[in-house]
DSSP file (Angstrom, degrees, kcal/mol; ACC not computed):
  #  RESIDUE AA STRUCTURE BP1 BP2  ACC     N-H-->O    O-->H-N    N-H-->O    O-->H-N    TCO  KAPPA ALPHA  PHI   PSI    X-CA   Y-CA   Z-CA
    1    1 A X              0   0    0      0, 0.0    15,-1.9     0, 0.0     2,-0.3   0.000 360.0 360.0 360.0 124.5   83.8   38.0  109.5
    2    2 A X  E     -a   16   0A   0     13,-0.2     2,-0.5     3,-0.1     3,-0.2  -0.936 360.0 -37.4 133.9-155.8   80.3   37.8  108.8
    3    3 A X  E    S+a   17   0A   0     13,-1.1    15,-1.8    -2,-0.3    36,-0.2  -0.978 114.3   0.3-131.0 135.4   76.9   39.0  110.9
    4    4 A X  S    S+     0   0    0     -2,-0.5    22,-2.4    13,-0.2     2,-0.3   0.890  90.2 137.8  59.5  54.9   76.7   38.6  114.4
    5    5 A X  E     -b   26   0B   0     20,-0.2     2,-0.4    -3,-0.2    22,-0.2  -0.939  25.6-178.8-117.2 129.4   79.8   37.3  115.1
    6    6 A X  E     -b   27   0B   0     20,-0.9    22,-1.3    -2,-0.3     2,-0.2  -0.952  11.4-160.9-157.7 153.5   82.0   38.2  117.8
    7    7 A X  E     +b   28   0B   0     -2,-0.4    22,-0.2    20,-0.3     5,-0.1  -0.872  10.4 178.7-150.7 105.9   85.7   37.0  119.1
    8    8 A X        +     0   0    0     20,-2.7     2,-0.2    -2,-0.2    21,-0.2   0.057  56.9  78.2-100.6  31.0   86.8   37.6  122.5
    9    9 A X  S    S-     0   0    0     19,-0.5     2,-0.6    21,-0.1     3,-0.3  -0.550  85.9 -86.4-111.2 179.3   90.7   35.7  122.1
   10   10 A X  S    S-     0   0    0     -2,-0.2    22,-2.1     1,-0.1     3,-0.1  -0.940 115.3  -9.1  23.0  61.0   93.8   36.0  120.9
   11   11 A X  S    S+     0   0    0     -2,-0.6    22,-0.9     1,-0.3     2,-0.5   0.897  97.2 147.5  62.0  44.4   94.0   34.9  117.1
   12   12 A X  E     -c   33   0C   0     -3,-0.3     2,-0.4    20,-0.3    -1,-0.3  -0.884  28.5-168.2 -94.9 135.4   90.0   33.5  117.6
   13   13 A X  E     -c   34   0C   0     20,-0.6    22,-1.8    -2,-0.5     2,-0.4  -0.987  15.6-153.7-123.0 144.6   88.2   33.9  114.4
   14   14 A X  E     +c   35   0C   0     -2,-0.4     2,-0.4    20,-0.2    22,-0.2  -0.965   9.8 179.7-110.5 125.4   84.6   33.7  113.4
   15   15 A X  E     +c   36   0C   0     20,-2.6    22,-1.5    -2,-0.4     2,-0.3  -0.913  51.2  29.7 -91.3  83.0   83.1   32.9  110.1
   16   16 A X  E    S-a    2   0A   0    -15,-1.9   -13,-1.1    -2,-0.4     2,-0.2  -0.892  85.7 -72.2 166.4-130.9   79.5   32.8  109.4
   17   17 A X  E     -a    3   0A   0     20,-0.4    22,-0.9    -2,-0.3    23,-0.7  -0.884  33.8-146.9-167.2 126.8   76.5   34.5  110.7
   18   18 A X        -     0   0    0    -15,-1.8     7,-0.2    -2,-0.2    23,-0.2  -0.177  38.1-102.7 -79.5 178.3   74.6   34.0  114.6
   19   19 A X  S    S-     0   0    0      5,-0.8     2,-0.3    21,-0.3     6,-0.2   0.897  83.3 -15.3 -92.2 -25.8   71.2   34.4  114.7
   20   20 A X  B  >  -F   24   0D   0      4,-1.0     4,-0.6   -16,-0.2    -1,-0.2  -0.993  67.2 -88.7-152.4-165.2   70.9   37.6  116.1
   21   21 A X  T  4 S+     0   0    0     -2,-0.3   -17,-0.1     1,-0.2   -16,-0.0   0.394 100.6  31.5 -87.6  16.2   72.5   40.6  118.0
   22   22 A X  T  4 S-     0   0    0    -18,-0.0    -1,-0.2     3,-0.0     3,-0.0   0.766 133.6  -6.2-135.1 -32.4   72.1   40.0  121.5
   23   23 A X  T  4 S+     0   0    0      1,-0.0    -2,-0.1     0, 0.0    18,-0.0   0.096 123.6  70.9-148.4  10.4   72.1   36.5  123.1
   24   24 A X  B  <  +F   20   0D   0     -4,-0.6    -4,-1.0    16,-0.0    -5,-0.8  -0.355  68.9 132.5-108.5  40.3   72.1   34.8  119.6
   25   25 A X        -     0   0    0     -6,-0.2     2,-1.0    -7,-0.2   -20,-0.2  -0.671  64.2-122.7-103.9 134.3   76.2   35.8  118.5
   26   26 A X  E     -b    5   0B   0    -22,-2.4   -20,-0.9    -2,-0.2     2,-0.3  -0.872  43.2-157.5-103.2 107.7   78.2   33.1  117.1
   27   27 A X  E     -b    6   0B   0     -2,-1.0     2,-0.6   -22,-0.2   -20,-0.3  -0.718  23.8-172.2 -46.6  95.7   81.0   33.5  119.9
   28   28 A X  E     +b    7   0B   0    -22,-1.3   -20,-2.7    -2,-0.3   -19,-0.5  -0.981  23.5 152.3 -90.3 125.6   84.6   32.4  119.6
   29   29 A X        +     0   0    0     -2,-0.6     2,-0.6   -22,-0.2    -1,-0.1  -0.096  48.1  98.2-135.9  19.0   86.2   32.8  123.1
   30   30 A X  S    S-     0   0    0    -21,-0.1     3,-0.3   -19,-0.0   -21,-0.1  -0.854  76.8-126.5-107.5 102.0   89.2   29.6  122.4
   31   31 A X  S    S+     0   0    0     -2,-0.6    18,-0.4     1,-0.2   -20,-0.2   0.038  85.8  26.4 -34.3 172.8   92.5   31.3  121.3
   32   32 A X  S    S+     0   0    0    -22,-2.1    17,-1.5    16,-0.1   -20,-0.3   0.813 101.9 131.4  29.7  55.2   94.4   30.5  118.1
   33   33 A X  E     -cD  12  48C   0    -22,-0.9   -20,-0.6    -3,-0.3     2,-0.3  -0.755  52.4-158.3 -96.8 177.9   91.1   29.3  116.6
   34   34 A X  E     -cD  13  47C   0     13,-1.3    13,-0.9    -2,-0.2     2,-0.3  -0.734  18.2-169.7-141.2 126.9   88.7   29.6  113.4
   35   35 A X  E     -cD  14  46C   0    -22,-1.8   -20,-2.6    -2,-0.3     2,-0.6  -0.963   5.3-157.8 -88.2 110.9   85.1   28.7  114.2
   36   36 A X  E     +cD  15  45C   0      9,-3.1     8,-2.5    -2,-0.3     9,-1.1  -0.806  24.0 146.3 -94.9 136.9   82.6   28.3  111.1
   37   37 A X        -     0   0    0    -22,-1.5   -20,-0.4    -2,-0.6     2,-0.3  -0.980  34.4-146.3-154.5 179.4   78.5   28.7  111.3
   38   38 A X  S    S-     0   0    0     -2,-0.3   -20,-0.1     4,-0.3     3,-0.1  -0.894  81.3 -27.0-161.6 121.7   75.8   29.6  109.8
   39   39 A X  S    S+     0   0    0    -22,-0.9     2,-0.3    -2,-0.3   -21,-0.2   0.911 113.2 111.7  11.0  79.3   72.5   31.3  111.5
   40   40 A X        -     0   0    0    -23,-0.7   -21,-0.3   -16,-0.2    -1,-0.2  -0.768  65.8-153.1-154.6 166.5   73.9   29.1  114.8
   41   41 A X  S    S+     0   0    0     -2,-0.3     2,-0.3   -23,-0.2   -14,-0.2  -0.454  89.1  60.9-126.3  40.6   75.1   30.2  117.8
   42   42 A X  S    S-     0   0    0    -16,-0.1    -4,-0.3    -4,-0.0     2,-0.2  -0.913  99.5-100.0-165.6 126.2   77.2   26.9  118.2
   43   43 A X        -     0   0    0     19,-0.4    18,-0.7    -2,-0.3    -6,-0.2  -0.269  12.6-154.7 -89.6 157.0   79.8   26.2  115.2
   44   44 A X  S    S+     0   0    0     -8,-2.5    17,-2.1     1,-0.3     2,-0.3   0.986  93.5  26.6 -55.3 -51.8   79.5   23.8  111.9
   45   45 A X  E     +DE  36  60C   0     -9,-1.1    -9,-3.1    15,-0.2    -1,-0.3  -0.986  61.0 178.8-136.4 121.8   83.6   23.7  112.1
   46   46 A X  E     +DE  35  59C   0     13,-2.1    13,-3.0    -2,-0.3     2,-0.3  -0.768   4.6 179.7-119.5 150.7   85.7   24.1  114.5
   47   47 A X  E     -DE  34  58C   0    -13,-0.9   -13,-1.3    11,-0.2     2,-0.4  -0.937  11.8-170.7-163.7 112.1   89.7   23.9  114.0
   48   48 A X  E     -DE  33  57C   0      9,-2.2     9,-1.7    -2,-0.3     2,-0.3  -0.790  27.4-122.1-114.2 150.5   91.6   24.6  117.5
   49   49 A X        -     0   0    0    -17,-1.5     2,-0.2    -2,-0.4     6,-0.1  -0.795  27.6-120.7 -97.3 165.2   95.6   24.9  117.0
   50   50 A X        -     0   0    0      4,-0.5     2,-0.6    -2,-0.3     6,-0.1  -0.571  26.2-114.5-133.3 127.2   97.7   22.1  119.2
   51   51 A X  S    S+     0   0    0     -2,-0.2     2,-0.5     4,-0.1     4,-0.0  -0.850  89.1  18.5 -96.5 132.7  100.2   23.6  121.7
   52   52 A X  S    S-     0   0    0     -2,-0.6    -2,-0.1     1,-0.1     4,-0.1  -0.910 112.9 -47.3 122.5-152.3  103.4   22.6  120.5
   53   53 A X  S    S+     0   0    0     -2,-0.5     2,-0.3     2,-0.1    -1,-0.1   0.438  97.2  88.8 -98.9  17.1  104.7   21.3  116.8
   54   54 A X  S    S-     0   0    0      1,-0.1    -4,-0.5    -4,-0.0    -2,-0.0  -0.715  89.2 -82.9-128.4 170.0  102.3   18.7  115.8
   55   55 A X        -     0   0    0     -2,-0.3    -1,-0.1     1,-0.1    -4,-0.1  -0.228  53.4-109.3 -72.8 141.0   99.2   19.4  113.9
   56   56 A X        -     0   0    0     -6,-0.1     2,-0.3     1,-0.1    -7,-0.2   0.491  26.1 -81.4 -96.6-115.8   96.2   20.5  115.6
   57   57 A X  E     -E   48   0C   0     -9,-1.7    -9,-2.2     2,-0.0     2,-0.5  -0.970  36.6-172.2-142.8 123.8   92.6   19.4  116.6
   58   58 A X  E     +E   47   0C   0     -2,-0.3     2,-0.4   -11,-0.2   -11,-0.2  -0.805   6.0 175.9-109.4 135.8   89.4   19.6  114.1
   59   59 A X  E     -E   46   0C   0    -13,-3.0   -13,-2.1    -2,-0.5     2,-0.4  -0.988  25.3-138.4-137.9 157.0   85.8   19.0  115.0
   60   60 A X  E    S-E   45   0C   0     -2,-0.4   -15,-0.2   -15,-0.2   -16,-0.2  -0.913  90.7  -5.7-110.7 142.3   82.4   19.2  113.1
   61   61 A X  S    S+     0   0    0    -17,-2.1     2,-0.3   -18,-0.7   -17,-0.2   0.639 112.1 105.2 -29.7  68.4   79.7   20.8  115.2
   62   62 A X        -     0   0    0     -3,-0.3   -19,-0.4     1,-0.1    -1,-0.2  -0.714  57.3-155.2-124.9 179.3   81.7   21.1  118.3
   63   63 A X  S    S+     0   0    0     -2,-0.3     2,-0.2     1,-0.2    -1,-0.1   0.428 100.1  39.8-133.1  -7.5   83.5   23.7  120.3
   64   64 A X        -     0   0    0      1,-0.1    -1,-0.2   -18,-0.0    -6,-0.1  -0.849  67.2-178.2-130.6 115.3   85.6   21.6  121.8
   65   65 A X              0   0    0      1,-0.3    -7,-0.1    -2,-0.2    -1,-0.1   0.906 360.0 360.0 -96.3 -41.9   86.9   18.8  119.1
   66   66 A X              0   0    0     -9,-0.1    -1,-0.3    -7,-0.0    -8,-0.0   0.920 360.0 360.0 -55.9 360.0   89.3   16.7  121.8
């Protein structure tokens, strides 16, 4: 949702907007995710689900929060 956003996963989402349409896209390629940004190609928030029962894994301008 947004511009210039793309999601190549399994229940990846994107929220925000890249910087542009060709080698600037804010990407999500982690299943079961929601990546937020805003004119980045790198996210603000990132929020990965946990495999299993227990709560999962949150990070602020990461793409991988473990």
């Amino acid at each position: 949702m947004g511009k210039y956003v793309k999601s190549n996963a399994e229940n990846a989402w994107v929220i925000g907007k890249g910087v542009g349409n060709s080698f600037g896209l804010l990407s999500n390629t982690t299943p079961n995710s929601l990546m937020i940004g805003f004119n980045t190609t790198r996210p603000s928030f990132f929020i990965q689900a946990f495999n299993g029962h227990n709560a999962g894994y949150v990070g602020i301008h990461t793409i991988d929060p473990r």
